[in-house]
C-alpha positions as CSV (number, residue, x, y, z in Angstrom):
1,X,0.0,0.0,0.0
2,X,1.1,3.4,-0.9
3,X,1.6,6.3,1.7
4,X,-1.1,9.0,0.8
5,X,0.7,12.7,1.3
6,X,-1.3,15.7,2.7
7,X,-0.8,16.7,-1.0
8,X,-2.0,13.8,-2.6
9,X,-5.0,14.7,-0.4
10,X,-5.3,17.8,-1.4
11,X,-5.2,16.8,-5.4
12,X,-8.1,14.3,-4.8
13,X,-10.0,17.2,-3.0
14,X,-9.7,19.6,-5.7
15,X,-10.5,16.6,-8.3
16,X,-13.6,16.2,-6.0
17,X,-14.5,19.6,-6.7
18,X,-14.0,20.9,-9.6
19,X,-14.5,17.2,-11.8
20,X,-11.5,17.0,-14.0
21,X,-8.1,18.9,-14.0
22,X,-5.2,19.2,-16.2
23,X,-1.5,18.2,-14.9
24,X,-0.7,22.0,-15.8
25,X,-3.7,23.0,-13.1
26,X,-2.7,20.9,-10.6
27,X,0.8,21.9,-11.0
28,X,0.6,25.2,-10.9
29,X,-1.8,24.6,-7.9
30,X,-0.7,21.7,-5.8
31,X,3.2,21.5,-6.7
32,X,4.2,25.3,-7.2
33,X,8.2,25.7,-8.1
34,X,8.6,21.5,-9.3
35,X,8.9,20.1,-12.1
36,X,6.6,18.9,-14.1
37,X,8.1,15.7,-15.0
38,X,7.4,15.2,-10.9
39,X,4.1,16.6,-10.8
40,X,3.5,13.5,-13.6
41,X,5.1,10.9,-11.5
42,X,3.1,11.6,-8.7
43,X,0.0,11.7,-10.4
44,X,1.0,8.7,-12.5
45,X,1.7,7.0,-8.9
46,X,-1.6,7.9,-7.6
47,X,-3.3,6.7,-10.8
48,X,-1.5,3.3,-10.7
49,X,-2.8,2.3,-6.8
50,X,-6.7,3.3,-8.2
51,X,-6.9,6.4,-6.3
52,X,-7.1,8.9,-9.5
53,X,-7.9,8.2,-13.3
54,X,-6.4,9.3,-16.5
55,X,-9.6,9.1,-18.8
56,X,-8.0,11.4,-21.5
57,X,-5.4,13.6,-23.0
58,X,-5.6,16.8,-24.6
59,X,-4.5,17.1,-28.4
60,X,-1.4,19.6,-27.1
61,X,-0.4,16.3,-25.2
62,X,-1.3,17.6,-21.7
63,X,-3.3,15.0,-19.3
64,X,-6.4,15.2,-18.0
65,X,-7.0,13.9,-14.4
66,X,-10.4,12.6,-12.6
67,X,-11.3,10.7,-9.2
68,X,-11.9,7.6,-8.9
69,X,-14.2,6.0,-7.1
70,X,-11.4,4.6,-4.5
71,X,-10.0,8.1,-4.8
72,X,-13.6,9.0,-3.6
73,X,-14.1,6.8,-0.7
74,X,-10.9,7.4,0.6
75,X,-11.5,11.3,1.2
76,X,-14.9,10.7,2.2
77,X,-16.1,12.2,-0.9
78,X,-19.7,11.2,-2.9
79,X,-19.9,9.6,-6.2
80,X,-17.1,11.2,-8.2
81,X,-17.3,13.0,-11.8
82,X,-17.8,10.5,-14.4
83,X,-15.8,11.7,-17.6
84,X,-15.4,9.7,-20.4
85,X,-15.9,11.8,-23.7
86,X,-12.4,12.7,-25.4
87,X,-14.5,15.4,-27.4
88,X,-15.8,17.2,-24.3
89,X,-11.8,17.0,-22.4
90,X,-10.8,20.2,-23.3
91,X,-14.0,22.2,-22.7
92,X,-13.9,20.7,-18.6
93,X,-10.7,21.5,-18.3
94,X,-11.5,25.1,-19.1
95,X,-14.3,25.1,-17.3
96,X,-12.3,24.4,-14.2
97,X,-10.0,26.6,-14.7
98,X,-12.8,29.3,-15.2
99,X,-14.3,28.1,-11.9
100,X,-10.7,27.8,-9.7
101,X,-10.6,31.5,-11.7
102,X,-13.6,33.0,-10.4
103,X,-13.1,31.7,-6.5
């Protein structure tokens, strides 16, 4: 079993809220001043124990990120965000960002 970090925590929290994230958004708001090649091993580590899903990619190669229903249970969360259209990626990812915007 994997050791969850208060930031892996608070990744699956803002999955929880906002649906679906890019790895650019949750870089620039979970892993300020690293790498991104880290922020993507973290996320890839979280993704292999269950805990957070990689449903699609974006056609400028960035990753798009969701809970999963593991992820879920594990923070307490309800029923997490089902995505599964490639078509609709990029318009949820920049509807997140408007909504992390606007806050």
């Amino acid at each position: 079993m994997m050791r969850v970090r208060r930031r892996d925590l608070e990744v699956m929290f803002a999955l929880s809220k906002y649906g679906v994230l890019s790895t650019g958004q949750i870089g620039a708001r979970h892993f300020t001043n690293v790498e991104r090649s880290t922020v993507l091993r973290r996320l890839r580590v979280l993704n292999k124990h269950g805990l957070i899903l990689n449903p699609s990619s974006l056609e400028n190669g960035m990753k798009v990120w969701s809970l999963s229903k593991a992820g879920a249970e594990l923070i307490g969360a309800g029923e997490p965000f089902r995505h599964a259209n490639r078509n609709t990626a990029l318009h949820d990812v920049t509807l997140s960002s408007l909504r992390q915007h606007l806050e």
